[in-house]
Backbone as JSON Lines, residues from 0, in Angstrom:
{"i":0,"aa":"X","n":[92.43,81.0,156.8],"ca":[91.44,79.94,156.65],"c":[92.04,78.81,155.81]}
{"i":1,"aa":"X","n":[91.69,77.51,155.99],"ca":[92.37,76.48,155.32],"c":[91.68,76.15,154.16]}
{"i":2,"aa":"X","n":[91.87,75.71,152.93],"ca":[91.11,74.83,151.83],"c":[91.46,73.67,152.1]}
{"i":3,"aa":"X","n":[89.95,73.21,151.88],"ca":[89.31,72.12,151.98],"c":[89.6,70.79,150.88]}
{"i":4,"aa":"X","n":[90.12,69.89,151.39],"ca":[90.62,69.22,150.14],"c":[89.09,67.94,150.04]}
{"i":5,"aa":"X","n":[88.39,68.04,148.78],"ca":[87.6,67.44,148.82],"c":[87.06,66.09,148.59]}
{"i":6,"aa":"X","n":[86.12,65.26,149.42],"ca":[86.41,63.86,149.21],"c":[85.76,63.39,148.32]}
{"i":7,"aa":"X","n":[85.66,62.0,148.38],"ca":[84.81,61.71,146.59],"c":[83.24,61.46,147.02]}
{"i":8,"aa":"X","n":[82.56,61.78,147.97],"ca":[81.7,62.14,147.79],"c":[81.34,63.67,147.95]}
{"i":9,"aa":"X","n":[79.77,63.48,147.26],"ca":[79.65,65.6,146.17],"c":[79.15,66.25,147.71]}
{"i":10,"aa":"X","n":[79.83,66.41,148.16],"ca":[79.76,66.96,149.62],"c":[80.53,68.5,149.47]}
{"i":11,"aa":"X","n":[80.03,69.53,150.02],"ca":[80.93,70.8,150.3],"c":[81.45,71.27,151.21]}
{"i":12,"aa":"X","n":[82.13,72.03,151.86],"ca":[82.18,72.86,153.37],"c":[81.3,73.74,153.07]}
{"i":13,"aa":"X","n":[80.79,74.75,153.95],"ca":[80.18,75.77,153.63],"c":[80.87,77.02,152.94]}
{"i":14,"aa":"X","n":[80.22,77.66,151.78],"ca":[80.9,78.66,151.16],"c":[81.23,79.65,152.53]}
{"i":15,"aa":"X","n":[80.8,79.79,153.65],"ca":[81.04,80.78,154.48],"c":[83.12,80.93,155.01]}
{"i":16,"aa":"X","n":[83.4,79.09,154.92],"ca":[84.48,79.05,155.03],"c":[85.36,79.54,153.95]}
{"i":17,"aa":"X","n":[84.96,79.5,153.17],"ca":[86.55,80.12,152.35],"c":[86.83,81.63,152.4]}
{"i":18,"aa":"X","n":[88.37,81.38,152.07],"ca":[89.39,82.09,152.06],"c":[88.62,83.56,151.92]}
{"i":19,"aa":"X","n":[89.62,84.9,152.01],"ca":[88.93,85.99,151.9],"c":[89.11,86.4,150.38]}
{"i":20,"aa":"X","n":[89.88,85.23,149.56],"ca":[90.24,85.62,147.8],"c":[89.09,84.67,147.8]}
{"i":21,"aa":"X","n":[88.26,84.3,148.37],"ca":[87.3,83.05,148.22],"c":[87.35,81.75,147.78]}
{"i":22,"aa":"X","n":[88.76,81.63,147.28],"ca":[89.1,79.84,147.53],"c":[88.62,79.04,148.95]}
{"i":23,"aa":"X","n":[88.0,78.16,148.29],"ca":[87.23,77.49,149.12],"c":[88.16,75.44,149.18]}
{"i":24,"aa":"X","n":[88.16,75.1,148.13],"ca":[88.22,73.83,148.08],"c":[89.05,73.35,147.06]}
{"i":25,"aa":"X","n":[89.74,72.15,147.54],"ca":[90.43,71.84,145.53],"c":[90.07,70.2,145.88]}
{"i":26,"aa":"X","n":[90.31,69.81,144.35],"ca":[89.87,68.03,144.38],"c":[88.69,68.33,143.45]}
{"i":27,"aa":"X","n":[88.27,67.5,144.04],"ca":[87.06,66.22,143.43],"c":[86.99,66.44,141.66]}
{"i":28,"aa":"X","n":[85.69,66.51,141.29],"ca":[85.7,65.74,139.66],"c":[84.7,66.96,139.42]}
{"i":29,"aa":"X","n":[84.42,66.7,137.94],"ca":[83.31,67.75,137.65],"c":[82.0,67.55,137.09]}
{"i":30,"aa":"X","n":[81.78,65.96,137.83],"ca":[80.73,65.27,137.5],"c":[79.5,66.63,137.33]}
{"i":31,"aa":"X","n":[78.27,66.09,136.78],"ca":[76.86,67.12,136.52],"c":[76.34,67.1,137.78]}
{"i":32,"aa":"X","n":[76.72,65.81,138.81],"ca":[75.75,65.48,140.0],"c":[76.82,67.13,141.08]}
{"i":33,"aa":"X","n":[77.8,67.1,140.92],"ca":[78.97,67.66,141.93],"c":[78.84,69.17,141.28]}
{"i":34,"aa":"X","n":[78.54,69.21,140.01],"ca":[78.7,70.92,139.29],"c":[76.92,71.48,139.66]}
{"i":35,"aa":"X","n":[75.89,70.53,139.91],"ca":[74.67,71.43,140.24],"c":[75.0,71.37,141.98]}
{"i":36,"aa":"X","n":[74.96,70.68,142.35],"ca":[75.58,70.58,143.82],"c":[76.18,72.23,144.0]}
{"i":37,"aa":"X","n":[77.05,72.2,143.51],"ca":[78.22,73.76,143.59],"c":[77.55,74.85,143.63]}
{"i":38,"aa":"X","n":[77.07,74.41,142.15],"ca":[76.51,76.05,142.06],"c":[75.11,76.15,142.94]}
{"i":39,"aa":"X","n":[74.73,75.17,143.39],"ca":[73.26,75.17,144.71],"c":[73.92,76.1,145.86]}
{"i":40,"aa":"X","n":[75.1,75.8,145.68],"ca":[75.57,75.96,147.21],"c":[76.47,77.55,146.75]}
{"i":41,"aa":"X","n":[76.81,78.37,145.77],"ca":[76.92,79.16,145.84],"c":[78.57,78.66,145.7]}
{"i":42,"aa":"X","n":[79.04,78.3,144.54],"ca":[80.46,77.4,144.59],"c":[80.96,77.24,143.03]}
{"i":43,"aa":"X","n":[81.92,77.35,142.56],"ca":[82.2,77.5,141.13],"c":[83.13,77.04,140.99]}
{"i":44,"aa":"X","n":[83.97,76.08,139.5],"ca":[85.03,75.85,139.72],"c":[86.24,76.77,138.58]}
{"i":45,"aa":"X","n":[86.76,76.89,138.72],"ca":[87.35,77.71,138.11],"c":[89.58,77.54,138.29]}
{"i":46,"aa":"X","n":[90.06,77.05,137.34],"ca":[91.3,76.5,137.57],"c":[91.75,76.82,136.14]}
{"i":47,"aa":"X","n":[93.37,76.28,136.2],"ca":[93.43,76.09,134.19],"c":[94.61,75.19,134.08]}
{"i":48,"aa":"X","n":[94.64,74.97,133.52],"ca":[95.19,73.48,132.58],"c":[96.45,73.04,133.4]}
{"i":49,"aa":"X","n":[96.88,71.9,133.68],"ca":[97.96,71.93,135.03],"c":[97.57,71.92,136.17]}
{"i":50,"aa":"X","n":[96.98,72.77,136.8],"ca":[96.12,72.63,138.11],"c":[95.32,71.84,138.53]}
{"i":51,"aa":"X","n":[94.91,71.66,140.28],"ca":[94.21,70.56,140.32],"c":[92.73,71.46,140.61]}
{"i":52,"aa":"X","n":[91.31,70.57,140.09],"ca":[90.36,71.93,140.38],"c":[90.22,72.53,141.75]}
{"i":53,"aa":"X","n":[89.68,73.47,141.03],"ca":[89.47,75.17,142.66],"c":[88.55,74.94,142.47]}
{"i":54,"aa":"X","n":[88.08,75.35,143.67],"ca":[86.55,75.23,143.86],"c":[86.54,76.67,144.82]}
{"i":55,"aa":"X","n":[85.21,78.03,144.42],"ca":[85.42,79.58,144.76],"c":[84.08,79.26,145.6]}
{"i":56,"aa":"X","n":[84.1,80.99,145.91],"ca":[83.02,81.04,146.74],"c":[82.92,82.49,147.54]}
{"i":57,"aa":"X","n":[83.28,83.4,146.67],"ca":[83.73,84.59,147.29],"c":[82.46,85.48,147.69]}
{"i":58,"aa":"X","n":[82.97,86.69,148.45],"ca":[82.16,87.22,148.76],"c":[82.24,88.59,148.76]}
{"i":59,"aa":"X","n":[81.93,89.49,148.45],"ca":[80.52,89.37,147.62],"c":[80.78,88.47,146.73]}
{"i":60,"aa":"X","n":[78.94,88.4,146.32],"ca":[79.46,87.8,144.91],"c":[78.45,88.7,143.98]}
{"i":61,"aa":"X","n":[78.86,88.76,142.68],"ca":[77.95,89.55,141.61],"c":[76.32,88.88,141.5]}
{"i":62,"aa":"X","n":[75.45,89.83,142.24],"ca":[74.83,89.61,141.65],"c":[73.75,90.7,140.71]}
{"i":63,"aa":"X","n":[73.43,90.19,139.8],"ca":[72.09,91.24,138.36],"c":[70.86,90.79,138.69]}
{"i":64,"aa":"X","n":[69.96,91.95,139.07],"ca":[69.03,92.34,139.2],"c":[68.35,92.83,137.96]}
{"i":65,"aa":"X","n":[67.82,92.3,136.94],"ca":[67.33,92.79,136.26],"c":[66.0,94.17,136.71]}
{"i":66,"aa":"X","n":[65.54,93.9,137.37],"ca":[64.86,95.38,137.36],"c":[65.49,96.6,137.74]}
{"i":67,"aa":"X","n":[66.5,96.43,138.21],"ca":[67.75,97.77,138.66],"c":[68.76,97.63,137.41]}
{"i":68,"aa":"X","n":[68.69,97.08,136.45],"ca":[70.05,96.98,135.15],"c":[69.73,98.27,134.51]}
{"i":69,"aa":"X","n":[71.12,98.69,134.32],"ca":[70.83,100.73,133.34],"c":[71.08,99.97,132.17]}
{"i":70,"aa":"X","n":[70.13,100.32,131.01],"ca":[70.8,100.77,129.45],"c":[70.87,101.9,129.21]}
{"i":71,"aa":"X","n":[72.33,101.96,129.38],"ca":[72.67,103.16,128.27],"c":[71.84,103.65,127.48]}
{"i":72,"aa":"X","n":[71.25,104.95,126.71],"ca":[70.35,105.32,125.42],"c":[71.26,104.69,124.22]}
{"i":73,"aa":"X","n":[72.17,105.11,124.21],"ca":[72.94,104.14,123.32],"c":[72.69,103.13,122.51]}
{"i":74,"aa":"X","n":[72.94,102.04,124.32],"ca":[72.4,100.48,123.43],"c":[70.6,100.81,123.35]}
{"i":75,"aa":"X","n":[70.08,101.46,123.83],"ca":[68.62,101.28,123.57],"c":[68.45,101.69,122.27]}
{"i":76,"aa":"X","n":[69.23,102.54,121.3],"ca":[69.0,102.88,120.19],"c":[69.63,101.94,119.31]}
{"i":77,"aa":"X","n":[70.24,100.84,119.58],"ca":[70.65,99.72,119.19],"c":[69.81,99.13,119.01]}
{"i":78,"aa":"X","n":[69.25,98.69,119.91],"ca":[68.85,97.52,120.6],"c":[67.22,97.95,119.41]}
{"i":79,"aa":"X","n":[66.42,99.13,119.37],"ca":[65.31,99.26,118.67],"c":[66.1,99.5,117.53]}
{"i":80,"aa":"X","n":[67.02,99.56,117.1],"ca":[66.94,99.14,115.14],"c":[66.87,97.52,114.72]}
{"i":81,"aa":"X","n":[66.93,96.77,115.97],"ca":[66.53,95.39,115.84],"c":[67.87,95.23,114.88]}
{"i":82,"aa":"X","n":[69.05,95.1,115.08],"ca":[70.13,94.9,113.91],"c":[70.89,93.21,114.42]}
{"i":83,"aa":"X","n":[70.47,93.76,115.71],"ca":[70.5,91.92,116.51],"c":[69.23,90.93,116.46]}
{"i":84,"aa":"X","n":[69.85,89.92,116.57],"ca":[68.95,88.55,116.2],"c":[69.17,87.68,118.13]}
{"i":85,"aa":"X","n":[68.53,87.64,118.74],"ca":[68.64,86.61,120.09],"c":[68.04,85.36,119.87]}
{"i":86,"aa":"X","n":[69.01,84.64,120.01],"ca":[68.45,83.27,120.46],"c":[68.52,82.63,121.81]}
{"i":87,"aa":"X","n":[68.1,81.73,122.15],"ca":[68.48,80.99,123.34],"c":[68.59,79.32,123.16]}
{"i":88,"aa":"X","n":[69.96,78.81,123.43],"ca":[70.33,77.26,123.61],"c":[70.0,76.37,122.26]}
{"i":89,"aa":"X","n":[70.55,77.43,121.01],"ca":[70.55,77.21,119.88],"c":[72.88,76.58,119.05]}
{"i":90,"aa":"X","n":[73.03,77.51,120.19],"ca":[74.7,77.13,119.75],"c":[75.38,77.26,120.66]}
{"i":91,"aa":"X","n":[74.92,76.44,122.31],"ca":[76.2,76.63,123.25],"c":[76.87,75.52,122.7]}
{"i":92,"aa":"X","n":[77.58,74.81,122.34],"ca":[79.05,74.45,122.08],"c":[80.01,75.17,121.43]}
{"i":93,"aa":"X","n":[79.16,76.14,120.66],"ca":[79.78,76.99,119.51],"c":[79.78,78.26,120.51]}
{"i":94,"aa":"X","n":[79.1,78.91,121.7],"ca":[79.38,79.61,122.47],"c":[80.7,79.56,123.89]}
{"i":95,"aa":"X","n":[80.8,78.52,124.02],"ca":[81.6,77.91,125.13],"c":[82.77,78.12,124.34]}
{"i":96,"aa":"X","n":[82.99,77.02,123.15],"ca":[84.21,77.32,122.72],"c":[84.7,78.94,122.19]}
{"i":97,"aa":"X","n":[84.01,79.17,121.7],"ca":[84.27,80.79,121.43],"c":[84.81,81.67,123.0]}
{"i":98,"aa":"X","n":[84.2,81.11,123.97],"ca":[84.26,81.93,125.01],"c":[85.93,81.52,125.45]}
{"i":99,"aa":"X","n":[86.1,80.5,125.61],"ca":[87.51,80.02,125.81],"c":[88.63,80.31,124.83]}
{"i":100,"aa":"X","n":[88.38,81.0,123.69],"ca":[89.85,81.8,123.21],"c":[89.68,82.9,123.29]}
{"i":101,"aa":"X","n":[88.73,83.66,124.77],"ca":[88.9,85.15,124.67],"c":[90.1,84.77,125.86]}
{"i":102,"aa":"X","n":[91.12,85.76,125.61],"ca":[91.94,85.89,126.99],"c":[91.72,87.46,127.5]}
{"i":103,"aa":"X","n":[92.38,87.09,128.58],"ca":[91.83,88.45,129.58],"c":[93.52,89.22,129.38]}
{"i":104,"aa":"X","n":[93.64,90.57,129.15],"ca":[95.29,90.99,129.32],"c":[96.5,90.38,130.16]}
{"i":105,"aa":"X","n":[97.33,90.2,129.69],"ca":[98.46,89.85,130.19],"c":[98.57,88.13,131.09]}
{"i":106,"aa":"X","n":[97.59,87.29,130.63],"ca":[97.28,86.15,130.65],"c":[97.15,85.05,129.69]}
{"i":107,"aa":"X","n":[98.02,84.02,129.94],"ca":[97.8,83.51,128.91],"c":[96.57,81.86,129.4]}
{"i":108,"aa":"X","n":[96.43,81.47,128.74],"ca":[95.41,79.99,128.9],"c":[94.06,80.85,129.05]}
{"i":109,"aa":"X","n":[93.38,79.97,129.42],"ca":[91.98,80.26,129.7],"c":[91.55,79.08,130.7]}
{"i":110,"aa":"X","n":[90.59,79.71,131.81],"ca":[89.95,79.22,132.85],"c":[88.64,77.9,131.77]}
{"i":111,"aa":"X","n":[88.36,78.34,130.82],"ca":[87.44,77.4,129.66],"c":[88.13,75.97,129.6]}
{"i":112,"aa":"X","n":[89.03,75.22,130.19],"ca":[89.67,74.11,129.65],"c":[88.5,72.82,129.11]}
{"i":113,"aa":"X","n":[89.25,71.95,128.49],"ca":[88.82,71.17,127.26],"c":[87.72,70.35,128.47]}
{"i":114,"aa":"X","n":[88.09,70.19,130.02],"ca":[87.79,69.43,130.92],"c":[86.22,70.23,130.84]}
{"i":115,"aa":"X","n":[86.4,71.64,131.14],"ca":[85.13,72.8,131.76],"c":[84.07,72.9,131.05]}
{"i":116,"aa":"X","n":[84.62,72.01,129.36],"ca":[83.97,72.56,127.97],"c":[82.95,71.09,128.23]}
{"i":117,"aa":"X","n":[83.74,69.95,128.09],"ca":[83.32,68.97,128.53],"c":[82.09,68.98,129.07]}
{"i":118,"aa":"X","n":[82.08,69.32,130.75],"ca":[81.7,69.37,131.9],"c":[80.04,70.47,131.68]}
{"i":119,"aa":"X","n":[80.45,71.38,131.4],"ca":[79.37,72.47,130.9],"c":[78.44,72.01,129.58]}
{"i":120,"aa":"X","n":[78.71,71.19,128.63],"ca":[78.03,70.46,127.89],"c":[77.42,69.51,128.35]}
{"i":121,"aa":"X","n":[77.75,68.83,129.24],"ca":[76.89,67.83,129.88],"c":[75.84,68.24,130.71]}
{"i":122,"aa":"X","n":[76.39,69.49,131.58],"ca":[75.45,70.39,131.96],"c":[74.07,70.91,131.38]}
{"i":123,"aa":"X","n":[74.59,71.23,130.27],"ca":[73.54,71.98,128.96],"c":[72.47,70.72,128.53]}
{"i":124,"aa":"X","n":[73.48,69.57,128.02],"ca":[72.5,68.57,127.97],"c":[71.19,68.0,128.71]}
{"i":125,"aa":"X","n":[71.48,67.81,130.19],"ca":[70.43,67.8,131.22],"c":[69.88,68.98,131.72]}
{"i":126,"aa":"X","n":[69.88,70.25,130.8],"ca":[68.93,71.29,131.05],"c":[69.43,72.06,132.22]}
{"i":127,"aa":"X","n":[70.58,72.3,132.39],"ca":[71.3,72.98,134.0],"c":[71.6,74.35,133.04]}
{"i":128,"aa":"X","n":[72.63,74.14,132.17],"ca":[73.16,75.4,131.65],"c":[72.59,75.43,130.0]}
{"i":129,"aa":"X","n":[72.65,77.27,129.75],"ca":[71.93,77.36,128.9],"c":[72.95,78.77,128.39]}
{"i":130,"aa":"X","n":[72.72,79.07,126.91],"ca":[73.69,79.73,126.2],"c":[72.51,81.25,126.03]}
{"i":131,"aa":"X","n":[72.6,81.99,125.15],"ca":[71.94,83.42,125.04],"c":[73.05,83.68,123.52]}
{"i":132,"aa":"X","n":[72.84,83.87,123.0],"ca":[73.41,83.8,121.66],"c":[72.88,85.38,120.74]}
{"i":133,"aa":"X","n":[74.03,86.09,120.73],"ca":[72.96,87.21,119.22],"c":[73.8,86.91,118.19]}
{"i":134,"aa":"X","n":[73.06,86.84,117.28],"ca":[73.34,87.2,115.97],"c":[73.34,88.63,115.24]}
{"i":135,"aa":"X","n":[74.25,88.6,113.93],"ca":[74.08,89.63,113.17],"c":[74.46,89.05,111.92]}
{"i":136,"aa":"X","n":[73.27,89.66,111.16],"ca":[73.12,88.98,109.85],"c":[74.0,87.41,109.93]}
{"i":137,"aa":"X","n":[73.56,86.75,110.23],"ca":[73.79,85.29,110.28],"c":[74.83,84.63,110.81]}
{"i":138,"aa":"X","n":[75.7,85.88,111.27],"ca":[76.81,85.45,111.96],"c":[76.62,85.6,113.48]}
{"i":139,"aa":"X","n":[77.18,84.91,114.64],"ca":[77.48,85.01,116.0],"c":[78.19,86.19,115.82]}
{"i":140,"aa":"X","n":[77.89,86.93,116.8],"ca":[78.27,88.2,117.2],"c":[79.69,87.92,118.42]}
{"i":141,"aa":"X","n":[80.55,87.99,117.86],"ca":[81.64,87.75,119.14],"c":[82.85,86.61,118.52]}
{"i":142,"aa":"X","n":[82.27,86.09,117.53],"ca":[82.53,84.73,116.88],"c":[83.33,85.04,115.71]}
């Protein structure tokens, strides 16, 4: 299957076309109008520093069902000593960036670039993307 090199208007192919690694598209920008566009259409971008953007679309794709999600007894015995604090869309900049110096084994950079951090804040700003944050005793948990 071919990728789609994309034009400057926020136009897609159909996710049905891409690849069977689910590369779909490379190009365009990561305007807010082109990143809700994407993800409408079942489309993500995902590249790293050097590259020109990817645009995915694989298949399957993950999805959570919250009424079928297992907890462990475990975390449920966690989870009722209340030792976590949840917030919501209290510190995504401070979540994003945190998320971008986790690396995955034997990889170096991160798919998070300064462009994605950008891009996803502007997002957050017009109410598209939104953070989930716990705390413990006053610190970010992960942070």
């Amino acid at each position: 299957m071919p990728v789609y090199l994309l034009p400057e208007a926020i136009v897609f192919p159909s996710p049905h076309l891409a690849r069977k690694d689910g590369l779909l598209a490379v190009g365009g920008d990561l305007s807010t109008d082109r990143l809700v566009e994407a993800y409408r259409s079942g489309i993500f971008p995902w590249y790293q520093d050097g590259e020109p953007i990817l645009w995915w679309s694989p298949d399957p794709r993950l999805l959570i069902y919250p009424e079928r999600l297992h907890i462990p007894k475990s975390l449920q015995k966690i989870i009722r000593k209340a030792v976590f604090h949840i917030t919501y869309d209290t510190a995504f900049e401070r979540v994003i960036a945190e998320c971008a110096e986790i690396r995955a084994p034997n990889r170096e950079g991160t798919w998070i670039v300064d462009e994605m951090i950008d891009a996803y804040s502007r997002l957050h700003d017009a109410g598209f993307a939104h953070s989930v944050e716990t705390w413990q005793d006053d610190a970010l948990v992960g942070g």
